[in-house]
N, C-alpha and C positions, 0 to 999 in steps of 0.2 A: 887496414894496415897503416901504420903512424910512422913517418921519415924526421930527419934530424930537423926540427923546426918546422916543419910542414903538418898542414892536418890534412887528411883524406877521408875517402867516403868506404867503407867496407863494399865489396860487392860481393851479395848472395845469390849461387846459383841455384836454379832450381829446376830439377829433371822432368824434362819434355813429358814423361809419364805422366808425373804429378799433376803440373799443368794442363791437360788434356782432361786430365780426369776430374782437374776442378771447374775446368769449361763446361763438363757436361754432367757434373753436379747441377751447378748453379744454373744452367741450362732453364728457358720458361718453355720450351717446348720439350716435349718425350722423346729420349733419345734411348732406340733400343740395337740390340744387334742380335742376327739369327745365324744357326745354318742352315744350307742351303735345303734342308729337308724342311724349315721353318721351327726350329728349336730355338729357344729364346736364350740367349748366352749374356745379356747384360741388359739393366733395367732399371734408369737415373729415376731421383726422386722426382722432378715432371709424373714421369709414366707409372711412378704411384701414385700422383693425385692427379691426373687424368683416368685412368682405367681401376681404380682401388685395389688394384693386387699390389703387395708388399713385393720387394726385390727378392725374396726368399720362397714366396707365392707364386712369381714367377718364371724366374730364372729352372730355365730344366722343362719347361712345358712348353708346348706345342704355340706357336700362334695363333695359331688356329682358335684359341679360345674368346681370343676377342672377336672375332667377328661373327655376325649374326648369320644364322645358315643359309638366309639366299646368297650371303658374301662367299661362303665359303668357293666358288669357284674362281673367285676373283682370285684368291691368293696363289691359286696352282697357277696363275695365268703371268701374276709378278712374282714368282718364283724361276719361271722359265725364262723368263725375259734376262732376271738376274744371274743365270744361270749363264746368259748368252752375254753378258757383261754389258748387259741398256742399263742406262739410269730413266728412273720412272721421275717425274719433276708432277710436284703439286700437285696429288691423286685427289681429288673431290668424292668422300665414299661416308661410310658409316663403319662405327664399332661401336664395341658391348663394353660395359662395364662390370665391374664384379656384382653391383648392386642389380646388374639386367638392364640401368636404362641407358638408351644407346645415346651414344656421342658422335656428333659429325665432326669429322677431323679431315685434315688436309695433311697426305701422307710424302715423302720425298724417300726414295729407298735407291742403295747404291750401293753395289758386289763389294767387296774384300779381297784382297787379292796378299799372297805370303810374298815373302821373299822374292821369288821365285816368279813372281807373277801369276800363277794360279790364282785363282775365282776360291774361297774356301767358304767363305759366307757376305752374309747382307749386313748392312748397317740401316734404320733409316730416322726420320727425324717427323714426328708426328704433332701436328699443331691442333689444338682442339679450337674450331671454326664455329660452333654450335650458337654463342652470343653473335658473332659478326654474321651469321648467315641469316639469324632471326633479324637483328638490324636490317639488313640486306633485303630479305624478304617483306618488313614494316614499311620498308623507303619506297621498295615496288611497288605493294600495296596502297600506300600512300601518291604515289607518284602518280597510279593506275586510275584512283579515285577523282586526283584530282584532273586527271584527265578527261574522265568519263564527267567530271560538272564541265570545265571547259568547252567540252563538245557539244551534249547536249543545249548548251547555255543558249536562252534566243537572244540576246545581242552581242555584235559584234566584242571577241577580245581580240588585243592584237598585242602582243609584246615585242617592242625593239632595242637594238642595243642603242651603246651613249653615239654610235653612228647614223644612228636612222634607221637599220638596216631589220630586216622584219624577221623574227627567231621563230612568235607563234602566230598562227592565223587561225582559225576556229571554223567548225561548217556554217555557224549564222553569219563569220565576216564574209563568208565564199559567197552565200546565198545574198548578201547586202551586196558588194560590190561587185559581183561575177566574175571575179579571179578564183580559182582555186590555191588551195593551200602549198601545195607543189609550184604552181604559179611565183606567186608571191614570198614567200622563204627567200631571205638573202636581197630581195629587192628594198629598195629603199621607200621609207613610209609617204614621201612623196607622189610616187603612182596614184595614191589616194585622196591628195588633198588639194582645190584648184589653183591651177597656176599661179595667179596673186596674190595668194597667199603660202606658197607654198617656201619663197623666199627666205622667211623669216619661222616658219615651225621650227625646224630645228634648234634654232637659238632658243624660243620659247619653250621648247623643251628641258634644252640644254640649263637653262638659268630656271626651270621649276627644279630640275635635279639639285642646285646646286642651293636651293633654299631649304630652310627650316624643317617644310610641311615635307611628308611622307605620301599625302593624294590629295587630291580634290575633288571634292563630289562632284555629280553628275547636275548639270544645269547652273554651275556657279558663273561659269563662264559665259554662259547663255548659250544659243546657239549656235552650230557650225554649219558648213557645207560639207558635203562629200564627195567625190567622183566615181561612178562606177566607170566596169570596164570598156561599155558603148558611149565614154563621154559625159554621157548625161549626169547632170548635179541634182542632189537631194540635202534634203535639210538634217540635218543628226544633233543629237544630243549626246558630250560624253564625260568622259571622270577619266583621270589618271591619278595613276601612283606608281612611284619608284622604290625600287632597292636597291643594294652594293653588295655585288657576287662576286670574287675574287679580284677584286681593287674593280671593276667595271660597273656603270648604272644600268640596270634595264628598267625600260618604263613599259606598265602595260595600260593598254587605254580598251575601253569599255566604252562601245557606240553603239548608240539605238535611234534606230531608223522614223523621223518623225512623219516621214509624207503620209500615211495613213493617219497619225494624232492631226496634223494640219487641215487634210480635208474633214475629219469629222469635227473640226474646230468650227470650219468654215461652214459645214451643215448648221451645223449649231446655231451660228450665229445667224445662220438666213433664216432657224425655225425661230427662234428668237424676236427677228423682226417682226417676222409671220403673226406670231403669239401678240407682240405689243402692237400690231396694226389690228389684230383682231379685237383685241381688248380697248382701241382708242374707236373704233369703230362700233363695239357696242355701247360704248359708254355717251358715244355723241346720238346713237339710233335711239337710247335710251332717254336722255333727252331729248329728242327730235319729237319721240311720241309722246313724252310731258307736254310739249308745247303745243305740238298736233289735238292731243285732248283737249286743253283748254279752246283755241283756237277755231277746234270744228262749234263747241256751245253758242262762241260767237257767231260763227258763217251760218250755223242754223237759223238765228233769228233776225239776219241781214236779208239771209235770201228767203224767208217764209214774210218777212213783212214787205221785203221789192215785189214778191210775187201778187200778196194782196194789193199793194199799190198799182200795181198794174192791170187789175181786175177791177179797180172803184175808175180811173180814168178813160176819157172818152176817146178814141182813136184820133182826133183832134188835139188832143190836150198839151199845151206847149211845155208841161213837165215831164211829159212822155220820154222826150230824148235824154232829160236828165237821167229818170230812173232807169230808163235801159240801159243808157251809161254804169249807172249804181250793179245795176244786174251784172253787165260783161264783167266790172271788175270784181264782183262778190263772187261771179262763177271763174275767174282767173285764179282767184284767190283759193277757191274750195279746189280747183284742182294741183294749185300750190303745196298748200297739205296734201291730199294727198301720194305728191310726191314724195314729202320727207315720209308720211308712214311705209311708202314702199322701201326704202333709203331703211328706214328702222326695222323693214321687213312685219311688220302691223299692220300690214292691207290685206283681205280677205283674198285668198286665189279660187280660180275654178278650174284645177287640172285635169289634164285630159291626153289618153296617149293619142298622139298625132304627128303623121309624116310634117318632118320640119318644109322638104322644098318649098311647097305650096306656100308657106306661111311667108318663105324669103322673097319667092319671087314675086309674091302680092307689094310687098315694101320693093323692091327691085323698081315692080311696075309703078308707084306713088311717089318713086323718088325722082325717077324720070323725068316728069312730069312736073317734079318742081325744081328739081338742080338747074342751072345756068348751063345753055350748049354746051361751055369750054372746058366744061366738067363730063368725064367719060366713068361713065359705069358701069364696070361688068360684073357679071356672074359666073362665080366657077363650082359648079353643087354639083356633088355627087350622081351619079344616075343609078346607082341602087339606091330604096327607101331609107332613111336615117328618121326612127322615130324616139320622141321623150316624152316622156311627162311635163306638156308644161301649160301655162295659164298663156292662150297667144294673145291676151290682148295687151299684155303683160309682156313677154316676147318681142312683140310690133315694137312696145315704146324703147324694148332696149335697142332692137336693132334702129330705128330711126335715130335717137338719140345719136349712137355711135357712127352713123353714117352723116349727120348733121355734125359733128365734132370734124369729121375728116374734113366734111367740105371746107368748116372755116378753116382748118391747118392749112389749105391753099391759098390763104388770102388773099382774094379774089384774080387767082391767075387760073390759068388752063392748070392741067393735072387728072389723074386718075387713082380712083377709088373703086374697090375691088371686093365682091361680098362672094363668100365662099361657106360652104358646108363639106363636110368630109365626115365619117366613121371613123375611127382609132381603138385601137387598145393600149391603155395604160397600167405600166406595170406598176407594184405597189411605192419604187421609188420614184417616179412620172409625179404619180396620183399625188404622195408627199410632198413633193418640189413643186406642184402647180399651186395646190394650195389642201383645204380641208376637203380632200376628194378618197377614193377610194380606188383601187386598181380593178378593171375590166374595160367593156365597150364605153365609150363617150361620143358624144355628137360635137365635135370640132369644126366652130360657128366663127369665122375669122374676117373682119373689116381692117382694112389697109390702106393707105394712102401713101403720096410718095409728094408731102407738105412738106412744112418746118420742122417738122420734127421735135422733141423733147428733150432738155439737159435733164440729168439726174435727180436735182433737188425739183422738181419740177413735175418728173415721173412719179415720186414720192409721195406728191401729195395730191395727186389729182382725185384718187376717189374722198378725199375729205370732202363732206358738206359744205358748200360757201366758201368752197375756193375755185378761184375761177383766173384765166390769165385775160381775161376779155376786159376791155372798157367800162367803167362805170356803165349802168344801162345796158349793157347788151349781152346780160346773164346773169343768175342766180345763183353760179356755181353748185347747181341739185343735180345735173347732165348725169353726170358717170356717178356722184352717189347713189341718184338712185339706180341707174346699172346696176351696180355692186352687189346692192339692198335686192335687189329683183334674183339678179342670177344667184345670190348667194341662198336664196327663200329657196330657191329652185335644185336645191343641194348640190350647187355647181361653184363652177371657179373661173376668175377672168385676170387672166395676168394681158403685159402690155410690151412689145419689144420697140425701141425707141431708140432715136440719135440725134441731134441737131441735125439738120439739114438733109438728117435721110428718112423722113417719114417717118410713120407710126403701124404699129399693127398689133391689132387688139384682139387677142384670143377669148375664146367664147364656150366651155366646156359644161355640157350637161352628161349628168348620166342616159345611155342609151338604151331601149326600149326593147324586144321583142315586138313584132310587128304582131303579135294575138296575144298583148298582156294587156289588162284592163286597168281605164283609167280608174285614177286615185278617186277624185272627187265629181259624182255627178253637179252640170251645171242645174241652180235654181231652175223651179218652172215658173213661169210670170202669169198671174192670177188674172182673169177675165176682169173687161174692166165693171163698174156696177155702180148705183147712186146710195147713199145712205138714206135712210127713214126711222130717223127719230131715233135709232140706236143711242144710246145711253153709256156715255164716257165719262168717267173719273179720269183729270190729265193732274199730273204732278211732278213739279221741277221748282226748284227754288230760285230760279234765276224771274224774276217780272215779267219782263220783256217775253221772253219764251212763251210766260202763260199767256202774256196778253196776246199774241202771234197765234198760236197755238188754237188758243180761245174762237178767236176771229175763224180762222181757218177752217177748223171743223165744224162750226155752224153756219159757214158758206157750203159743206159741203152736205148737209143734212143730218147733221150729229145733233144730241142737245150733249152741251158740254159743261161740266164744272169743273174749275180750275185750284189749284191747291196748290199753299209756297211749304207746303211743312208738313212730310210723311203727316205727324201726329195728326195735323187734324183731315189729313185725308181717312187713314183708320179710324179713326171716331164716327166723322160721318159713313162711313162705310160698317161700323159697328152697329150704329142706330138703326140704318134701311138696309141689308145685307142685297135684298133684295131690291132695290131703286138703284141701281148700276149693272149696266149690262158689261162692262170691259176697264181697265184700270191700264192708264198709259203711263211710265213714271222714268222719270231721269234714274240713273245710276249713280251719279256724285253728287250725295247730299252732304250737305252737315251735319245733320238730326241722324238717318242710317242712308244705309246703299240702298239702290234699286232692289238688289236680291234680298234683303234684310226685310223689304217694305213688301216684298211677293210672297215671303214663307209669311209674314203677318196677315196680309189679306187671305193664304190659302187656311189660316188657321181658324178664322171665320166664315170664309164661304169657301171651300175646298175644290167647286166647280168653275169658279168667276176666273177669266183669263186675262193674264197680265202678259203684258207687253213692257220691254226695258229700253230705254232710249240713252244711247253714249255717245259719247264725240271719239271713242277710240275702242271697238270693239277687238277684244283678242281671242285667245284660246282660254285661258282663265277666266273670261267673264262667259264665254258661250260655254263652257265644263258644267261652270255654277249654274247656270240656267238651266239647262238640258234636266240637271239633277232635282228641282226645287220645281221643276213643271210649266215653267218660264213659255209662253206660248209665240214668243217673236220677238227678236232683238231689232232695233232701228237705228242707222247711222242720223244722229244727231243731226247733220248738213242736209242732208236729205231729207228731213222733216215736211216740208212745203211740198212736194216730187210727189213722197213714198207713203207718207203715213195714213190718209185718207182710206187709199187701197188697200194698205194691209191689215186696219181693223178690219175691214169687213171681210176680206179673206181671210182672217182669225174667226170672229162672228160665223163665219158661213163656208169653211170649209170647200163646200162642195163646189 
């Protein structure tokens, strides 16, 4: 409407019906209305494209047509209800479409009422839920999964909010820190992490949320501590990462329990040392016996030519004292060596199973007798049998060794020293941790003293060769190598417990015996003694000296001897007369060939003549070779001047 100079706005009315009925046009949900018998009397476009029936399809029919037949009771049941004037609010159900496939909808239905107030029919407003329930049921599913990895998961997860306060706990956090999940929820992450540091986590947290990164791996930070719920601290390794969930951070951290990786670290590294003390140990034994080899060629022909000099001089003879002097220190010397081949474990045994006491208390009783009064020694052995396999002369020297080690750790004060036997069983982790042993019985052989005791770098090194903590002169630091080298031949182990100032105690572990298991190696029988006549020696060594020693010595003894620097011309001559030599005695380290080289030669022309091999370092590889090639007697080179006389002709003569 337009006034005299003014402009206005028209205003169009539009009836409440029309309105109404463009509301539930345009309506996204289905808006129907029934009577109360369930006749459908009106039906917006929603409700034909939720249920495909046209307004003309169904308008005048039953409701009943939407719903699937186990529904159909449902409907008698909100018809009554509507009947009673309830409003039914957000039905959670199923219906059918025209095409058959059902729809889940979310139904809201509500009486009619005339004039008058009477109930005449329903109205109701039907939402099709089918996508939001599939979502719904995806997100459960999802939510359910990822529950089920959380739980199962073996290391600790924990998630908290931007407060500290702890939202998830996990069964491996419950099983690491002995809170439970119940427990912990709502507590502060604190409870977890030790007091001194606990100050400042939060901030650390607070300032990783407030950075760049979204997580950090596990181990960037290094290590942590952790608290469980008795106190006690353990080592953890962890990872965090954040996110931002309705304007809020939560951070979840991911912890794994190190005390288990720590000690198998620390096994490791003590089998490690194990490993490189064994491999510095073979490698110095290995060398020991190079030297030992060369060493005995010499002490053979010191002590074969002191002994002839002592056999050409008069019981007067003023060089007498000399050469017996020459003798103590050549026979000092020969048992010198071989200490280091027992040390390199290259010294021949003769095992035998044998109750240990007896063997202890024999050393007990010799040591007595030379210990200083203000020295006390006792004996604490078993009194059931404890038997092993072992060589006791071999035995003897370890246990005196390590009871001569005690005494001097008392330098020269009063003190006690304490020799002990016991049985044990060791289980397969024992056996591991002692050394290269095995788990069952052992014979636990232990000397003690309560001296000076040992620091660490100290302990370290004592079974090395030629190391010694004694005064120029008063050791050769060979003590406890050859220990080592003895028990170790003896398929055993010798560890050592030590302190400054609180003595020493040396563990002593052989495998143990059954008291009716038979010894390993019978001892040699020692051949009657006898004179030679005229037996007929071929001797060959490239070394002079030897043959000239040698030479001498078997034709004092009744030999005739020919001596040879050079396999070759010994096989030559031995090629011409096969028969003008009764025995062929010959070095094993030649230049030309080996002992065993120069035996299959002579067997290949007289295949009965008996050869003999002479070494300065007899092992298991050269007595193999022998045994197989028909090798009639091996001789320790040092021994030559002693042994060799006797044992041709116990070769010769058998009987």
């Amino acid at each position: 409407m337009q006034g005299d100079g003014a402009e206005g706005t028209a205003q169009v009315s539009v009836p409440q019906a029309q309105l109404l009925a463009a509301i539930v046009d345009s309506s996204f949900d289905a808006i129907v209305s029934k009577t109360l018998d369930g006749t459908i009397t009106s039906w917006n476009p929603a409700a034909e494209r939720i249920f495909g029936y046209s307004a003309s399809e169904a308008i005048g029919q039953s409701i009943a047509m939407l719903l699937p037949a186990e529904r159909l009771p449902e409907e008698e049941i909100i018809l009554a209800r509507l009947r009673r004037g309830e409003r039914i609010e957000n039905l959670e159900t199923v219906r059918v479409r025209k095409d058959g496939r059902r729809v889940e909808v979310a139904v809201t239905s509500s009486p009619v009422r005339d004039g008058s107030g009477r109930i005449v029919g329903a109205s109701k407003i039907v939402r099709d839920t089918t996508e939001r329930n599939a979502t719904v049921r995806a997100l459960a599913r999802s939510e359910s999964r990822l529950a089920g990895i959380v739980e199962s998961a073996m290391d600790a997860i924990i998630t908290v909010d931007d407060t500290g306060r702890v939202l998830v706990f996990n069964d491996a956090a419950a099983s690491m820190f002995g809170w439970t999940a119940q427990q912990m929820t709502g507590q502060s992450l604190d409870r977890l992490i030790p007091a001194r540091f606990a100050s400042g986590h939060l901030t650390a947290i607070t300032r990783f949320g407030e950075g760049a990164a979204s997580r950090r791996s596990m181990g960037r930070a290094g290590e942590i501590a952790g608290v469980r719920a008795d106190g006690s601290e353990f080592p953890v390794e962890a990872s965090i990462s954040h996110v931002e969930v309705d304007g809020h951070q939560l951070f979840t951290v991911i912890m794994r329990d190190l005390s288990a990786v720590r000690q198998a670290r620390a096994e490791r590294q003590g089998l490690e040392a194990q490993l490189r003390e064994a491999q510095k140990m073979e490698a110095i034994g290995t060398l020991a016996g190079g030297i030992a080899h060369d060493f005995n060629n010499i002490m053979g022909s010191i002590i074969g030519n002191v002994g002839l000099a002592k056999t050409d001089l008069k019981p007067d003879d003023a060089a007498r004292l000399s050469i017996d002097q020459i003798d103590r220190a050549a026979t000092r010397a020969r048992s010198l060596v071989r200490q280091i081949l027992a040390f390199s474990r290259r010294q021949p045994q003769q095992l035998h199973n044998q109750p240990l006491r007896p063997l202890i208390e024999e050393v007990i009783g010799l040591l007595r007798s030379t210990l200083p009064m203000v020295v006390r020694l006792d004996g604490r052995l078993a009194d059931r049998p404890v038997h092993a396999l072992v060589d006791s002369t071999q035995l003897h020297q370890v246990l005196v060794n390590l009871c001569t080690n005690a005494w001097h750790a008392l330098r020269g004060s009063t003190g006690r020293i304490e020799l002990g036997l016991e049985e044990i069983a060791l289980d397969t982790g024992d056996a591991v941790r002692i050394g290269d042993l095995t788990g069952g019985a052992h014979a636990h052989i232990w000397v003690s003293d309560d001296g000076c005791g040992m620091d660490h770098a100290t302990k370290a090194r004592i079974f090395e060769p030629f190391f010694t903590t004694k005064p120029v002169g008063e050791g050769t630091g060979l003590g406890l190598s050859v220990v080592h080298g003895i028990v170790s031949a003896h398929r055993g182990a010798i560890t050592v417990d030590t302190a400054p100032g609180k003595g020493s105690i040396f563990h002593v572990y052989l495998p143990a015996l059954a008291l009716d298991a038979t010894a390993g190696v019978d001892a040699p029988q020692a051949s009657p003694p006898a004179s030679a006549s005229g037996q007929r020696v071929a001797y060959v060594d490239d070394d002079e000296v030897m043959n000239l020693m040698v030479g001498r010595l078997l034709e004092r003894s009744g030999f005739r001897v020919t001596c040879y620097q050079t396999a070759h011309a010994a096989l030559a001559a031995i090629e011409s007369g096969p028969e003008d030599c009764d025995i062929v005695v010959t070095d094993f380290n030649m230049p030309e060939c080996t002992g065993i080289e120069l035996a299959v030669a002579v067997a290949a022309i007289r295949a009965e003549l008996p050869v003999i091999i002479s070494s300065g370092y007899i092992g298991d590889d050269l007595r193999a070779a022998a045994e197989h090639i028909g090798v009639r007697a091996l001789l320790a080179k040092e021994n030559t001047f002693e042994d060799l006389s006797q044992l041709i002709l116990s070769v010769l003569d058998p009987s």
